[in-house]
Biopython code that builds the backbone (N, CA, C, O; Angstrom):
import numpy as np
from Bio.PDB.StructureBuilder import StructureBuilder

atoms = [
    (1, "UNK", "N", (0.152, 14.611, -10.596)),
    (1, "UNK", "CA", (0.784, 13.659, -9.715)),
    (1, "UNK", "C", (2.065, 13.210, -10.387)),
    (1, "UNK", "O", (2.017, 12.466, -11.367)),
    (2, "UNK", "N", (3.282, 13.672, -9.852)),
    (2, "UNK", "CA", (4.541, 12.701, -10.115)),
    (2, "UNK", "C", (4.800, 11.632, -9.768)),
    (2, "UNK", "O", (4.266, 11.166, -8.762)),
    (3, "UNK", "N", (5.300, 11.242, -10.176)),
    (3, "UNK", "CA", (5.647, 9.420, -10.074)),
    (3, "UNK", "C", (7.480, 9.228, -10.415)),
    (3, "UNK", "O", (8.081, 9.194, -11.489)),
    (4, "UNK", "N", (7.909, 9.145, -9.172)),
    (4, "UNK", "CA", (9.519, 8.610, -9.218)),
    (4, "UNK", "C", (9.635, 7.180, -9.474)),
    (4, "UNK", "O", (8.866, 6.348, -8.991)),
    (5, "UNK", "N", (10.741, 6.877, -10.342)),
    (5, "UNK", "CA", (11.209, 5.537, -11.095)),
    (5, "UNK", "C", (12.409, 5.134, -9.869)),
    (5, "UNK", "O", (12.948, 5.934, -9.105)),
    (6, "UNK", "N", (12.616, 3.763, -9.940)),
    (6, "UNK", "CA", (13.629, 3.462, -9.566)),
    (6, "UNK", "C", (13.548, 2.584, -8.620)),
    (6, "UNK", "O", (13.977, 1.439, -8.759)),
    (7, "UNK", "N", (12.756, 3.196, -7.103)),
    (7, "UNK", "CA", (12.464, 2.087, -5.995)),
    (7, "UNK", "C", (11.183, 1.854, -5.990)),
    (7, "UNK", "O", (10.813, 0.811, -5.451)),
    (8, "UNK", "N", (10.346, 2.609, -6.486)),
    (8, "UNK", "CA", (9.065, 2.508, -6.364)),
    (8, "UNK", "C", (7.855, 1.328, -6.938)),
    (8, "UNK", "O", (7.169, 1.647, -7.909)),
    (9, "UNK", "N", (7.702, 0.293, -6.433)),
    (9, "UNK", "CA", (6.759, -0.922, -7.208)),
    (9, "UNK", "C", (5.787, -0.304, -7.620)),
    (9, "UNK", "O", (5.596, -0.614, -8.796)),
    (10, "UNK", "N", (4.771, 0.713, -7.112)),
    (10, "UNK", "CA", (3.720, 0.651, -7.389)),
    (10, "UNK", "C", (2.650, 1.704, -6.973)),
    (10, "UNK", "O", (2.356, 1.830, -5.784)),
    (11, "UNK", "N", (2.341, 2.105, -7.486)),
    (11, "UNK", "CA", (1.090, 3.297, -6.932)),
    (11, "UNK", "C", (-0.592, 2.912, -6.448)),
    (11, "UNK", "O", (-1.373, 2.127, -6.985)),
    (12, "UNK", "N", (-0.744, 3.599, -5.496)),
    (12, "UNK", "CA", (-1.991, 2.887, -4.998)),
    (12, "UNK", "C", (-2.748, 4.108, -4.266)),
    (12, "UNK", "O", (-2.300, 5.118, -3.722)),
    (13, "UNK", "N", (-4.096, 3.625, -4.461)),
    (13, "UNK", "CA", (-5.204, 4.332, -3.504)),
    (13, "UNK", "C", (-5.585, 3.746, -2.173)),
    (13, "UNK", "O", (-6.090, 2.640, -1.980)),
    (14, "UNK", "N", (-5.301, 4.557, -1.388)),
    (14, "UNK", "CA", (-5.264, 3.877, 0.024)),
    (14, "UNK", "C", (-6.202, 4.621, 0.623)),
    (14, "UNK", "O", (-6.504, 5.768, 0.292)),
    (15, "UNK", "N", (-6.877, 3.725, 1.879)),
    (15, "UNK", "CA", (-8.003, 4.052, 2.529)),
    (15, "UNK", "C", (-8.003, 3.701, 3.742)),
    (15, "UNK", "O", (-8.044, 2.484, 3.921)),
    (16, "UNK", "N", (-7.960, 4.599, 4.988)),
    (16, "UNK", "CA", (-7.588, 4.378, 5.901)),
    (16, "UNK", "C", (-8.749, 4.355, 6.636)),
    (16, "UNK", "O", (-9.594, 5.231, 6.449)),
    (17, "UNK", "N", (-8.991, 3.080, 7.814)),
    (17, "UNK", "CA", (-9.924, 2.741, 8.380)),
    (17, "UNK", "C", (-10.298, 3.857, 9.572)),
    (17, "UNK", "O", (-9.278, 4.093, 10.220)),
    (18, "UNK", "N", (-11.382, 4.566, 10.028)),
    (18, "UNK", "CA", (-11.620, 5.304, 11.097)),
    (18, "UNK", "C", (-11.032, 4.324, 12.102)),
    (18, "UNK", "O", (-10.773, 3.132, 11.937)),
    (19, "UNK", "N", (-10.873, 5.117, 13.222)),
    (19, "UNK", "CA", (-10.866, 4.083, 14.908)),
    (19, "UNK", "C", (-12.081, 3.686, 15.200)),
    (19, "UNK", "O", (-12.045, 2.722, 15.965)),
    (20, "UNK", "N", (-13.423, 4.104, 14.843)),
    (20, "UNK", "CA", (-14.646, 3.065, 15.124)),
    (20, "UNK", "C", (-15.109, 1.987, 13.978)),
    (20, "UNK", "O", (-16.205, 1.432, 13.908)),
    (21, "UNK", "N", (-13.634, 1.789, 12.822)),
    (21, "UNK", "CA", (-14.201, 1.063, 11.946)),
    (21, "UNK", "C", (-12.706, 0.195, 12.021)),
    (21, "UNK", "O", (-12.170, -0.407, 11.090)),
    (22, "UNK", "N", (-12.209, 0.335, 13.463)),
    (22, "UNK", "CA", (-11.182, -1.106, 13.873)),
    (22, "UNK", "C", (-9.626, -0.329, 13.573)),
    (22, "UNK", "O", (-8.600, -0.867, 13.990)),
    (23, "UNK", "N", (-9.590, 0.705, 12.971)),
    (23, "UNK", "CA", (-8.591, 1.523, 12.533)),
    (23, "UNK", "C", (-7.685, 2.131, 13.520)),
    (23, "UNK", "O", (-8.123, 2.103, 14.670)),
    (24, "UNK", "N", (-6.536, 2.671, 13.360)),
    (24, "UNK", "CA", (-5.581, 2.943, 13.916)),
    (24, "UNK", "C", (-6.318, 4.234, 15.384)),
    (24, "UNK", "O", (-7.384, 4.801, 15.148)),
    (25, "UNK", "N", (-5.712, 4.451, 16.497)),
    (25, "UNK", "CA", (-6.336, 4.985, 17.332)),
    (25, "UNK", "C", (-5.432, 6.607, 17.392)),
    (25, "UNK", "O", (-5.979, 7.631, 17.802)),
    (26, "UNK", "N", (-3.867, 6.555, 16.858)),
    (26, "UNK", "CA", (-3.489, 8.108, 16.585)),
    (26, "UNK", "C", (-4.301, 8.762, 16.007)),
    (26, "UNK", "O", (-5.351, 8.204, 15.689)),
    (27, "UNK", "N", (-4.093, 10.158, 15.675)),
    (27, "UNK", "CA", (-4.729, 11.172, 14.859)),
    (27, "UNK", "C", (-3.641, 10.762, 13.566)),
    (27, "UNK", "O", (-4.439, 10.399, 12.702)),
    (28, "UNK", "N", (-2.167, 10.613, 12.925)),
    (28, "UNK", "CA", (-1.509, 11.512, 12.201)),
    (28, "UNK", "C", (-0.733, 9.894, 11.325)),
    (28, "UNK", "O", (-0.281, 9.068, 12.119)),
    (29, "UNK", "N", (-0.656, 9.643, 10.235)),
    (29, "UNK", "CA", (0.061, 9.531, 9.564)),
    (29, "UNK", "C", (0.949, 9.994, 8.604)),
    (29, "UNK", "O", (0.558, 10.626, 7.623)),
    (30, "UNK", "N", (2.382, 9.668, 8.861)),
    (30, "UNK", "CA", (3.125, 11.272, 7.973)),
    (30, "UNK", "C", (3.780, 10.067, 6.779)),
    (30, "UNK", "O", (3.962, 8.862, 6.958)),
    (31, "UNK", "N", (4.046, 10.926, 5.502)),
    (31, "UNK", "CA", (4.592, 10.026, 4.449)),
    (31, "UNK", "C", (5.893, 9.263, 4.845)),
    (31, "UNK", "O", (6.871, 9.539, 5.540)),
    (32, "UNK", "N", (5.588, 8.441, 4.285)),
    (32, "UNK", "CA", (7.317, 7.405, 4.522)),
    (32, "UNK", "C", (6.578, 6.403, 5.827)),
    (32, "UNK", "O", (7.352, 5.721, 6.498)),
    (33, "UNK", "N", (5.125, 6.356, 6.130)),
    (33, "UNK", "CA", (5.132, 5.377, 6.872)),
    (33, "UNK", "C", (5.290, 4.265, 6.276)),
    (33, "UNK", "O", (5.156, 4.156, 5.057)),
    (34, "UNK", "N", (5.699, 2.964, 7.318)),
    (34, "UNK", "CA", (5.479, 1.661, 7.086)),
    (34, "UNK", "C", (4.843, 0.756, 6.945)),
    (34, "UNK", "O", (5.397, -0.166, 6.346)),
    (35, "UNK", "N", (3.873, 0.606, 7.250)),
    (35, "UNK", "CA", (3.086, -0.823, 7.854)),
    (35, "UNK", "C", (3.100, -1.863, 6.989)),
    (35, "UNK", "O", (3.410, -1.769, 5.801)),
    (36, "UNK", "N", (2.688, -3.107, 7.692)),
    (36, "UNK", "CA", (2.612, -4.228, 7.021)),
    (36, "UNK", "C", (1.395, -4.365, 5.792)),
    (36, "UNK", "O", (0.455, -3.570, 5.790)),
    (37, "UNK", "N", (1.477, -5.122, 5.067)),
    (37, "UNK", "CA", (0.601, -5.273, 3.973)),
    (37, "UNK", "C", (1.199, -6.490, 3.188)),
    (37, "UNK", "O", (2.293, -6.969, 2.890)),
    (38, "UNK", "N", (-0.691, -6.809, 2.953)),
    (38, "UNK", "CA", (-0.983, -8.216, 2.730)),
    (38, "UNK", "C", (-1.430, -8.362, 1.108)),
    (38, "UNK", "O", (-1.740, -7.408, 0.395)),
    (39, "UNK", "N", (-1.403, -9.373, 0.810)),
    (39, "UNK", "CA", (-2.258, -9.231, -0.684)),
    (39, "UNK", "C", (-2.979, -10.640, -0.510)),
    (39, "UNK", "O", (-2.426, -11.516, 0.154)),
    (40, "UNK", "N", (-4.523, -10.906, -1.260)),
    (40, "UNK", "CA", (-5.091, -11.507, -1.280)),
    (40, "UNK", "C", (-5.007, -12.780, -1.708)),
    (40, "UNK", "O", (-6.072, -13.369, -1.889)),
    (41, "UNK", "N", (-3.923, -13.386, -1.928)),
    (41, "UNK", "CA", (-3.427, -14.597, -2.309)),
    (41, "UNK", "C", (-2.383, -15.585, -2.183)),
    (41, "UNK", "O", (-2.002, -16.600, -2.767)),
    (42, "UNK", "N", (-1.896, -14.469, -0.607)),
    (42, "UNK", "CA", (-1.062, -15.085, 0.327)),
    (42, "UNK", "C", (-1.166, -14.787, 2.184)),
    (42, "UNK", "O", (-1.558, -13.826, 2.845)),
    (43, "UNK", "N", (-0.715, -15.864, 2.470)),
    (43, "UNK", "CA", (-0.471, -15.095, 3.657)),
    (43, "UNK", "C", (0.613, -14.241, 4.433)),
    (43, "UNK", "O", (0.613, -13.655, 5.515)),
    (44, "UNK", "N", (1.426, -14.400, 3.542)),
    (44, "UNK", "CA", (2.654, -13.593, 4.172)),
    (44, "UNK", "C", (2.701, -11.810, 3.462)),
    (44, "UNK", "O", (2.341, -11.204, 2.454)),
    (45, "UNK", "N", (3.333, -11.585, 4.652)),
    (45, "UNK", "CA", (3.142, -10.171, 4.746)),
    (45, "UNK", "C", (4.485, -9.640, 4.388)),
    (45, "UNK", "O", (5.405, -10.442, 4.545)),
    (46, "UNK", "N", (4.862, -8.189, 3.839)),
    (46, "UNK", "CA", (5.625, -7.823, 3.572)),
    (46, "UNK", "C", (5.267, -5.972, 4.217)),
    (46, "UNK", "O", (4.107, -5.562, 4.254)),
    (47, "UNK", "N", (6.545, -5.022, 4.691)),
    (47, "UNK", "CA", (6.596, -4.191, 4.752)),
    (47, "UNK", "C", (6.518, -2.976, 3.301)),
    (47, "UNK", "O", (7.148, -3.131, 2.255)),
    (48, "UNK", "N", (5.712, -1.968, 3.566)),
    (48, "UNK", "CA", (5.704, -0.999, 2.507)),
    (48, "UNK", "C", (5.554, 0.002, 2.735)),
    (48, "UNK", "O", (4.475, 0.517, 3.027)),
    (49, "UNK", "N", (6.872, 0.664, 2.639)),
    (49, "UNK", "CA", (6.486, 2.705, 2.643)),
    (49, "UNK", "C", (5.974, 3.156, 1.787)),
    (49, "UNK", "O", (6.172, 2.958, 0.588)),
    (50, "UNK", "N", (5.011, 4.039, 2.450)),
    (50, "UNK", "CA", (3.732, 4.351, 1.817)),
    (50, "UNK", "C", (4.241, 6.125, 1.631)),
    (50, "UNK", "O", (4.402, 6.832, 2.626)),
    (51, "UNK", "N", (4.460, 6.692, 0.078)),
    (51, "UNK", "CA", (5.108, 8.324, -0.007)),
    (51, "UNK", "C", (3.605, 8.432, -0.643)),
    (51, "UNK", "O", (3.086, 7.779, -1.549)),
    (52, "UNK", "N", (3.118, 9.449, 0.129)),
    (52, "UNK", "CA", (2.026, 10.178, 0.028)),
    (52, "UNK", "C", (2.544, 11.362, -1.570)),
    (52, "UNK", "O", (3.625, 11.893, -1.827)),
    (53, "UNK", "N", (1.469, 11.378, -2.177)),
    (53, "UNK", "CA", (1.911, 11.854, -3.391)),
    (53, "UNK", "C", (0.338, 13.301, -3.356)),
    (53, "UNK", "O", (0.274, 13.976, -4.384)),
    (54, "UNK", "N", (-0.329, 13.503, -2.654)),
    (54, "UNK", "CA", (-0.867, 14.843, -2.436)),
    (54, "UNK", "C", (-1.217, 15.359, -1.332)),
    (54, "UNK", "O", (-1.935, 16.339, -1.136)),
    (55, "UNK", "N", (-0.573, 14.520, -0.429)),
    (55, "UNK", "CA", (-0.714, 15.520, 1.033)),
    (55, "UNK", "C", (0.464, 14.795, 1.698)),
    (55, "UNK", "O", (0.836, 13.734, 1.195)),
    (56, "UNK", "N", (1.184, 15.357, 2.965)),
    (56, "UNK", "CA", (2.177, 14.830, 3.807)),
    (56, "UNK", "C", (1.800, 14.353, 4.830)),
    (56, "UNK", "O", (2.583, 13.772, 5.581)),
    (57, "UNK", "N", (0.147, 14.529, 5.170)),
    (57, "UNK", "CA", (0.196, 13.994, 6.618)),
    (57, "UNK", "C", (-1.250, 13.138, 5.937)),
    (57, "UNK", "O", (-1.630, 13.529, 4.834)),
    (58, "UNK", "N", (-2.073, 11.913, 6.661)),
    (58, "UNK", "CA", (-3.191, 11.791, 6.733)),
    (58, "UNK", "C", (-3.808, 11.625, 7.964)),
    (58, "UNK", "O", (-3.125, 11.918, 8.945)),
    (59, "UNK", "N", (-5.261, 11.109, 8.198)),
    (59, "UNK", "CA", (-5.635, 11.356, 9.072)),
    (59, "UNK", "C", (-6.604, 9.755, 9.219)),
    (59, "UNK", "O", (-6.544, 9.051, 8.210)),
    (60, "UNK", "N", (-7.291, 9.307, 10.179)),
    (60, "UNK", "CA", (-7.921, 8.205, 10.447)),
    (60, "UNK", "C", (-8.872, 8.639, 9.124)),
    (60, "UNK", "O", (-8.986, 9.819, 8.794)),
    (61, "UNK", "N", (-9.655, 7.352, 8.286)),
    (61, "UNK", "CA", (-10.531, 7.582, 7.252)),
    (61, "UNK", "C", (-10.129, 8.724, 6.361)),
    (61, "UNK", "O", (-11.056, 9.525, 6.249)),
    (62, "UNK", "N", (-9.483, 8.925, 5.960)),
    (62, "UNK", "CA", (-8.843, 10.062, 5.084)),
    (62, "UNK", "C", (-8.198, 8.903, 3.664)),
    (62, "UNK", "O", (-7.465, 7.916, 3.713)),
    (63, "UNK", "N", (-8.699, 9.416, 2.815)),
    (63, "UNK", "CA", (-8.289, 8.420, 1.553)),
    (63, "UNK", "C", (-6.840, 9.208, 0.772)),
    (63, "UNK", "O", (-7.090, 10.395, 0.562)),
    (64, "UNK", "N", (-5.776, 8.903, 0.428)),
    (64, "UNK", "CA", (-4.750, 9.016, -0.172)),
    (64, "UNK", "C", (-4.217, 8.173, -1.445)),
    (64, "UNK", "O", (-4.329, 6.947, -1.450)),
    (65, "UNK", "N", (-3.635, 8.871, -2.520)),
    (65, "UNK", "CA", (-3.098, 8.564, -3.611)),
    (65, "UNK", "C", (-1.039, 8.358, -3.260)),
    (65, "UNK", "O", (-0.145, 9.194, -3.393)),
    (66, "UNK", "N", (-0.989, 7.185, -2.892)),
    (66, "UNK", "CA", (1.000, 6.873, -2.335)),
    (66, "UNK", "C", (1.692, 6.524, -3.431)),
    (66, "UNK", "O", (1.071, 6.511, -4.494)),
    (67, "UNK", "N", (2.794, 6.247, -3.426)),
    (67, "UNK", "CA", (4.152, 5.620, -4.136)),
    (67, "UNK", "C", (4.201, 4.243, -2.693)),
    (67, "UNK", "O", (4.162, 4.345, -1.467)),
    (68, "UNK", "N", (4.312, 2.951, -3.713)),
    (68, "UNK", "CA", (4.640, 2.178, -2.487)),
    (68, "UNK", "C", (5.837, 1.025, -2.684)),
    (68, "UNK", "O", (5.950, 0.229, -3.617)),
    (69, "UNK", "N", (6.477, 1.145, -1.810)),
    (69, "UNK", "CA", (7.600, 0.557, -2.166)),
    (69, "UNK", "C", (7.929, -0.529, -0.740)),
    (69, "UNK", "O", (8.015, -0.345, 0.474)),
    (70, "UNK", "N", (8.059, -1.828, -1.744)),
    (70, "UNK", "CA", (7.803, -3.169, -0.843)),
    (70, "UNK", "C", (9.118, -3.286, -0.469)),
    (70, "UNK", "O", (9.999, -2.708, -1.106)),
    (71, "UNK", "N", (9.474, -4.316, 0.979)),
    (71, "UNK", "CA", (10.610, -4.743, 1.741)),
    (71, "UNK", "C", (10.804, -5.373, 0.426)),
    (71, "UNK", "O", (11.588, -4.971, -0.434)),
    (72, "UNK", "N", (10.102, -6.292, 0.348)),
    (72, "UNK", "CA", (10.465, -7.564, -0.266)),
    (72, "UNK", "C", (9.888, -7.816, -1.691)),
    (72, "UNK", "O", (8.688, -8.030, -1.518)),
    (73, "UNK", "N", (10.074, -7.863, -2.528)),
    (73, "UNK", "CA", (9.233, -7.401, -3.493)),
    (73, "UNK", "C", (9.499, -9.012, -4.504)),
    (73, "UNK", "O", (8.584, -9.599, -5.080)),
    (74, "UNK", "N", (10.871, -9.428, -4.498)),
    (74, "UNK", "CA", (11.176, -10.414, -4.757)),
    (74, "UNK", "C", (10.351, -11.491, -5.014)),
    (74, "UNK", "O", (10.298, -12.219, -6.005)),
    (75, "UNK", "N", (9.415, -11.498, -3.505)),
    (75, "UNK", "CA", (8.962, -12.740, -3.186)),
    (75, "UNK", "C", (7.315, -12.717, -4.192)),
    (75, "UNK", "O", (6.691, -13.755, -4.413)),
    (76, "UNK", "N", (6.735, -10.963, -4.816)),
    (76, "UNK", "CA", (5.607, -11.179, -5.350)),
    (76, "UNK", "C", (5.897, -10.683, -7.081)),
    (76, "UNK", "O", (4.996, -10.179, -7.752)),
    (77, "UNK", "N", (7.099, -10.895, -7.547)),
    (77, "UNK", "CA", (7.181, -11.354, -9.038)),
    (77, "UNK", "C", (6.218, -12.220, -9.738)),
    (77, "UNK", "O", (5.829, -13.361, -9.489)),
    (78, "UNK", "N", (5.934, -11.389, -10.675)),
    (78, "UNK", "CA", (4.523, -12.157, -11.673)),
    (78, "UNK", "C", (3.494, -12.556, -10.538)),
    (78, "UNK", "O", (2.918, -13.639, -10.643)),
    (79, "UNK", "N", (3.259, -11.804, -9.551)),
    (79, "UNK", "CA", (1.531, -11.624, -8.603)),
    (79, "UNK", "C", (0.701, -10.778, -8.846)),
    (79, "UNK", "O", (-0.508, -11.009, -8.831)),
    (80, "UNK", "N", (1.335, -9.403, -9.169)),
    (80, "UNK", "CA", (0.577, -8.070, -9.111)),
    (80, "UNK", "C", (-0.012, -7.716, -10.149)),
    (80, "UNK", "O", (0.615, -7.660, -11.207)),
    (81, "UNK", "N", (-1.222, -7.429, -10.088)),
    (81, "UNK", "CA", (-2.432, -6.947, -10.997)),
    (81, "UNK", "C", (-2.376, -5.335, -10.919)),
    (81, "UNK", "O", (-1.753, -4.849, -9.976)),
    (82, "UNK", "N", (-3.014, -4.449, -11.892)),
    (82, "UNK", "CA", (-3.573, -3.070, -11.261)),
    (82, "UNK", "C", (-4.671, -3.354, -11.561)),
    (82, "UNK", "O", (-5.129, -3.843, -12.594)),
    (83, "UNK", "N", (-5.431, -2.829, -10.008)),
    (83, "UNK", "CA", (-6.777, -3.079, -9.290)),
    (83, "UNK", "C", (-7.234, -4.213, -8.299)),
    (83, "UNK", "O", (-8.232, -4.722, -7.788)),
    (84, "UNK", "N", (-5.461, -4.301, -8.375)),
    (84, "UNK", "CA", (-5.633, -5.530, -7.115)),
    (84, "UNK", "C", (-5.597, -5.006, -5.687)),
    (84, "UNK", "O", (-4.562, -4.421, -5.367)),
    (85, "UNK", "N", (-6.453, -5.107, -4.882)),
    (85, "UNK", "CA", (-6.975, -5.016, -3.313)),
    (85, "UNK", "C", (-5.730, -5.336, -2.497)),
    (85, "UNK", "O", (-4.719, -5.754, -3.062)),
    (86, "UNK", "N", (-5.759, -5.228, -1.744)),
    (86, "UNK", "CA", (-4.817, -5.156, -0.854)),
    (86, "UNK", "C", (-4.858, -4.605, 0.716)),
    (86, "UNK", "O", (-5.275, -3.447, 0.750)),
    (87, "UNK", "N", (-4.569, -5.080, 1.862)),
    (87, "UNK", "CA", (-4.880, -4.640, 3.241)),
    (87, "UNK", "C", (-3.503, -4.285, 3.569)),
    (87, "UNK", "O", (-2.468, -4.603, 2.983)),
    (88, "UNK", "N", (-3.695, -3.490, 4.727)),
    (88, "UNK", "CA", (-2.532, -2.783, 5.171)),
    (88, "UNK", "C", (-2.930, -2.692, 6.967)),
    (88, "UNK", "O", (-3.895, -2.180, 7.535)),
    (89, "UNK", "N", (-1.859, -3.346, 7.449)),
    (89, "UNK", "CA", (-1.929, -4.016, 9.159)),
    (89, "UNK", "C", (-0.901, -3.407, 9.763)),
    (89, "UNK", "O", (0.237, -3.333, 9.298)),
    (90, "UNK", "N", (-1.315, -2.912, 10.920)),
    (90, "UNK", "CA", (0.093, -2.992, 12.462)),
    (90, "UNK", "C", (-0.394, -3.897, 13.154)),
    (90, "UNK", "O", (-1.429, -3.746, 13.803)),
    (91, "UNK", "N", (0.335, -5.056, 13.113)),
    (91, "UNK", "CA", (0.459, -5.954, 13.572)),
    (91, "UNK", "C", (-0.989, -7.199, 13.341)),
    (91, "UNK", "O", (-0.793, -7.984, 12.413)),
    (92, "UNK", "N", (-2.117, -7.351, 13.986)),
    (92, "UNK", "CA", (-3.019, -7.945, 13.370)),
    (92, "UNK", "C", (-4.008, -7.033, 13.135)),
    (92, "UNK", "O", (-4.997, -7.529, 12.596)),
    (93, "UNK", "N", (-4.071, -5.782, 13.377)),
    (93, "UNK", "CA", (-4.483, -4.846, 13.257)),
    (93, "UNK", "C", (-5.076, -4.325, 11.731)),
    (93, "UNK", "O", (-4.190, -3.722, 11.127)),
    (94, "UNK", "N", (-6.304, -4.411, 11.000)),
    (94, "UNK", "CA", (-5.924, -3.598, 9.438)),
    (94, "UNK", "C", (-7.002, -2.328, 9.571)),
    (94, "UNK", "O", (-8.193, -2.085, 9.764)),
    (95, "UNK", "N", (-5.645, -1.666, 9.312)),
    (95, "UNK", "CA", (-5.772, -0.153, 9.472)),
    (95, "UNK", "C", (-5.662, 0.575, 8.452)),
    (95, "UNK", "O", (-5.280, 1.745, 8.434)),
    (96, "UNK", "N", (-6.264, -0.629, 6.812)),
    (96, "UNK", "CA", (-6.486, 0.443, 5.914)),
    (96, "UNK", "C", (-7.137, -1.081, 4.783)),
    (96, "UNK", "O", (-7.505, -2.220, 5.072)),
    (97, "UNK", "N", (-6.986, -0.184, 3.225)),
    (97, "UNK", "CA", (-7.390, -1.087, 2.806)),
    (97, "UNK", "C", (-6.634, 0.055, 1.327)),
    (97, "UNK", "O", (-6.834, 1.264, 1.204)),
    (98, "UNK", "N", (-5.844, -0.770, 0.467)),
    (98, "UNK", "CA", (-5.741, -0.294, -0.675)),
    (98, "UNK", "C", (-6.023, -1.187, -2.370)),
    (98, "UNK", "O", (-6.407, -2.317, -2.673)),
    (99, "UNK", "N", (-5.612, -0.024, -3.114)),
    (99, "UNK", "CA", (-6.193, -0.665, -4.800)),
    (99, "UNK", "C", (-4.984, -0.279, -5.746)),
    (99, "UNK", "O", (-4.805, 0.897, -6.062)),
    (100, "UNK", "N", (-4.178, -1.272, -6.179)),
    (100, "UNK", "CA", (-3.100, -0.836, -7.252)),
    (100, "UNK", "C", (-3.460, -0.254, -7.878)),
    (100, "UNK", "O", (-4.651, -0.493, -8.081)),
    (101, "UNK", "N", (-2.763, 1.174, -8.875)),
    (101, "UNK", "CA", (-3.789, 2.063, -9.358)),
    (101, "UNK", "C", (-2.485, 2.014, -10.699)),
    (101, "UNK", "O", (-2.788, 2.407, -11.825)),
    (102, "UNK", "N", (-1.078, 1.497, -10.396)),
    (102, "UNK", "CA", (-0.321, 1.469, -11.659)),
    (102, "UNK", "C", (0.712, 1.278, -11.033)),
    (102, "UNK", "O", (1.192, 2.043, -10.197)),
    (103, "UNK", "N", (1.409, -0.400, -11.602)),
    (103, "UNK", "CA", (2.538, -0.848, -11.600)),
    (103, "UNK", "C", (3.837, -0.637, -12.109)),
    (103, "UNK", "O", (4.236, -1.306, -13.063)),
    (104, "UNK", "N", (4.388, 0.039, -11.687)),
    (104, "UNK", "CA", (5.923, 0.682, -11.989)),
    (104, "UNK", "C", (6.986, -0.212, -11.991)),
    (104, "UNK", "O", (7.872, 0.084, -12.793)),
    (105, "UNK", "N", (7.182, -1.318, -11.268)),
    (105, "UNK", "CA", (7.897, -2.628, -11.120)),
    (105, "UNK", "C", (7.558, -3.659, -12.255)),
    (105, "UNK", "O", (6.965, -4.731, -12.141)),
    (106, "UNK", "N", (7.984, -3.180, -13.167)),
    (106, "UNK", "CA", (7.296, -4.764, -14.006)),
    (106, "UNK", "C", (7.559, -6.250, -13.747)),
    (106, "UNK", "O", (6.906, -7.142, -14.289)),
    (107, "UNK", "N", (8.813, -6.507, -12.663)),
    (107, "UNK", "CA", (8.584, -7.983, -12.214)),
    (107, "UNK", "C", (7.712, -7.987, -12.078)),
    (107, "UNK", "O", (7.257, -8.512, -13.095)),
    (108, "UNK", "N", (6.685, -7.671, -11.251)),
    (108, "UNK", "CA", (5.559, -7.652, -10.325)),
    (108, "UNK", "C", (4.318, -7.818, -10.848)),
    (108, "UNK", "O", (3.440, -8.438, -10.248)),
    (109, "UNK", "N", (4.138, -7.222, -12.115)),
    (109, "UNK", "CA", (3.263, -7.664, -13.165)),
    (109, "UNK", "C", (3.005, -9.293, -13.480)),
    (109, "UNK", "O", (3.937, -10.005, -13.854)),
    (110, "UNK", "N", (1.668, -9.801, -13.294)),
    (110, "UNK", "CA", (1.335, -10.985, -13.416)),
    (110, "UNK", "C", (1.154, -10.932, -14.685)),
    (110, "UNK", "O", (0.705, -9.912, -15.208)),
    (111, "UNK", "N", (1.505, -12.122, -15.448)),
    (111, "UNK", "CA", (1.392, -12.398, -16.951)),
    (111, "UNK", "C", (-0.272, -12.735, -17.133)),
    (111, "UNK", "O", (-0.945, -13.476, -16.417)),
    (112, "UNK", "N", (-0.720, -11.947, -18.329)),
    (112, "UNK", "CA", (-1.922, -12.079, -18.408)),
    (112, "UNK", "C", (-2.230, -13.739, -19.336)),
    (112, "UNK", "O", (-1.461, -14.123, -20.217)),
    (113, "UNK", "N", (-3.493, -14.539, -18.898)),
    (113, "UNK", "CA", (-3.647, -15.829, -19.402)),
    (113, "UNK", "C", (-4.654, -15.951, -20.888)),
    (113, "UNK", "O", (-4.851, -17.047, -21.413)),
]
sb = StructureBuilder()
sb.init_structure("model")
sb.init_model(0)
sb.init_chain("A")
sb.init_seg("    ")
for serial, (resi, resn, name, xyz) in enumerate(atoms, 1):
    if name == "N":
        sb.init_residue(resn, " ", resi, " ")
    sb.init_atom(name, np.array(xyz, "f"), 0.0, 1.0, " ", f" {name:<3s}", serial, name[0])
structure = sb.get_structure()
């Protein structure tokens, strides 16, 4: 697995919900999607393209290893853990569920206590 520097916050395992488990109702997600995504210790949401790093397309319940790179990234300086949970929504919709797997952004890195 490669890993590009530069825009990328963060790498993650993502898990995409079937359509009978509330999940998206297409067949096809292709890399470079968007969706919204949440983290567990706020409520505000931020956009993140999700670059698929071993396949180009996924599928409903199909688990993937991404590059993810936040709108806003600004706003979660000193938040981010690796192995921190994370949901992923169109609109109120969550149509996945992911796990930081390695932080590339070191703002983003929460200072350990």
């Amino acid at each position: 697995m490669s890993i590009t520097t530069g825009t990328v916050d963060f790498v993650a395992l993502l898990k995409y919900r079937t359509t009978e488990q509330g999940g998206r109702n297409s067949q096809v997600f292709n890399s470079g999607y968007r969706p919204q995504i949440k983290f567990p210790f706020s409520e505000m949401q931020t956009s993140g393209q999700q670059k698929f790093l071993d396949k180009d397309v996924v599928f409903p319940g199909d688990t993937v290893t991404a590059e993810i790179q936040l709108l806003s990234p600004d706003f979660y300086e000193n938040e981010l853990t690796e192995g921190m949970g994370f949901e992923f929504l169109e609109g109120s919709r969550i149509i996945g569920t992911g796990e930081i797997k390695q932080l590339i952004n070191q703002r983003l890195k929460k200072a350990s206590r």
